[in-house]
C-alpha positions in Angstrom: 2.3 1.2 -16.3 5.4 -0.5 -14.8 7.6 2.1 -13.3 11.0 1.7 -10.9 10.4 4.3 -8.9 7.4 6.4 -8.2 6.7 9.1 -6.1 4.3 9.7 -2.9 1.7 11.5 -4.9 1.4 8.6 -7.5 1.6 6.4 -4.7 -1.2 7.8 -3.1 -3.2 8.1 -6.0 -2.8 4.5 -7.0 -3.4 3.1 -3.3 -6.0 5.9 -2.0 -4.0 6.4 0.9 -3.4 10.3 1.5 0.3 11.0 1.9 0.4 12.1 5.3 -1.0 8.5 6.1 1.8 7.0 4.3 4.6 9.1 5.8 2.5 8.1 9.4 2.7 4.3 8.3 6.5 4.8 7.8 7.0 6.1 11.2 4.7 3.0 12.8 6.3 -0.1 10.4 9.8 -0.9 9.8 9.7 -2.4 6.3 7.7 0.5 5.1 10.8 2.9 4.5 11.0 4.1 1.1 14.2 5.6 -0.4 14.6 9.3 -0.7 16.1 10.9 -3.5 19.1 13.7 -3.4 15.9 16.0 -3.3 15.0 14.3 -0.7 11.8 13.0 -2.0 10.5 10.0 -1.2 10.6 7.1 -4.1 8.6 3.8 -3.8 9.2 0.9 -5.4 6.5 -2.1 -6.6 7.0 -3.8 -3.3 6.4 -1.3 -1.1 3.4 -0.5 -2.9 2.2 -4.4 -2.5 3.2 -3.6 1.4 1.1 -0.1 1.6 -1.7 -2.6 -0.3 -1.5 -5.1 2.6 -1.4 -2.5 5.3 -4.8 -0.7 3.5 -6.5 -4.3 3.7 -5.9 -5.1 7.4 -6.3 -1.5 9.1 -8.9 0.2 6.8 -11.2 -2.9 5.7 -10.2 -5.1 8.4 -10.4 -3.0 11.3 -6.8 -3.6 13.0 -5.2 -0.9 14.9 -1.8 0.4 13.2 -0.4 -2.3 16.8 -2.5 -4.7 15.5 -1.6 -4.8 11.8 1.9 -4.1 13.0 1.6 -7.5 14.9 0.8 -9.3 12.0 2.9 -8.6 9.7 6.3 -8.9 11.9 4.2 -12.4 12.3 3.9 -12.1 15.9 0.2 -13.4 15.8 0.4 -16.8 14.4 -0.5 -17.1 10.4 -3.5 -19.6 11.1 -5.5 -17.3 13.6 -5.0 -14.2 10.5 -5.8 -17.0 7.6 -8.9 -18.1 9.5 -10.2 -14.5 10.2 -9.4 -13.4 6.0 -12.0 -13.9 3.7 -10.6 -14.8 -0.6 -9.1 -11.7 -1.9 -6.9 -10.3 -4.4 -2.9 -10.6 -4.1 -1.9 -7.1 -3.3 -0.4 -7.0 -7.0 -3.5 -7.2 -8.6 -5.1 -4.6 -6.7 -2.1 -2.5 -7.5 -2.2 -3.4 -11.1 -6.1 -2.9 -11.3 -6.1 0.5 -9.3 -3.3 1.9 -11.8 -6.0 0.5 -14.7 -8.6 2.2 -13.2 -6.8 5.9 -13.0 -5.5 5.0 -16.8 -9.2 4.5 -17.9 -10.9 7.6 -15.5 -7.6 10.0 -17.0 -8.5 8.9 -20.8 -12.8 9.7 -20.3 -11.5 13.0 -18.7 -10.0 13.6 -22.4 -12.9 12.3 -24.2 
């Protein structure tokens, strides 16, 4: 389900990244800074979750450090040396689009 906003819990749920990671990651990377609302609670949007997606792939399956990731992405370590070392994968989007799928499908056999 397309949504403008959602919130660190859905986030979390749709990434598998526990929330105290993703307020960590916030602290570490600069274009990881989601909005917070006059509650003060944070609100992401589709891009940050394709960001959070990206960050997932290169510290948790790819082994980087949170400096090593944090290298790549402000593109200090050249694109060819990263491209050379990644294997095919899915855009960030699909994996978003298929994790939110997935908690759709697991939420409607938990009402079966």
């Amino acid at each position: 389900m397309k949504k403008l906003y959602y919130s660190i819990g859905e986030v979390s749920e749709i990434t598998a990244i526990e929330p105290h990671v993703l307020r960590y990651w916030e602290t570490v990377f600069k274009d990881l800074s989601p909005r917070k609302n006059k509650a003060g609670n944070r609100t992401y949007k589709e891009d940050d979750i394709t960001f959070i997606l990206k960050l997932k792939h290169l510290i948790q399956e790819k082994k980087y450090s949170t400096a090593g990731a944090k290298k790549i992405v402000e593109g200090e370590e050249s694109a060819e040396s990263v491209s050379s070392r990644e294997e095919k994968r899915l855009p960030a989007e699909v994996e978003k689009d298929m994790s939110e799928v997935k908690i759709f499908l697991n939420k409607l056999l938990e009402k079966l």
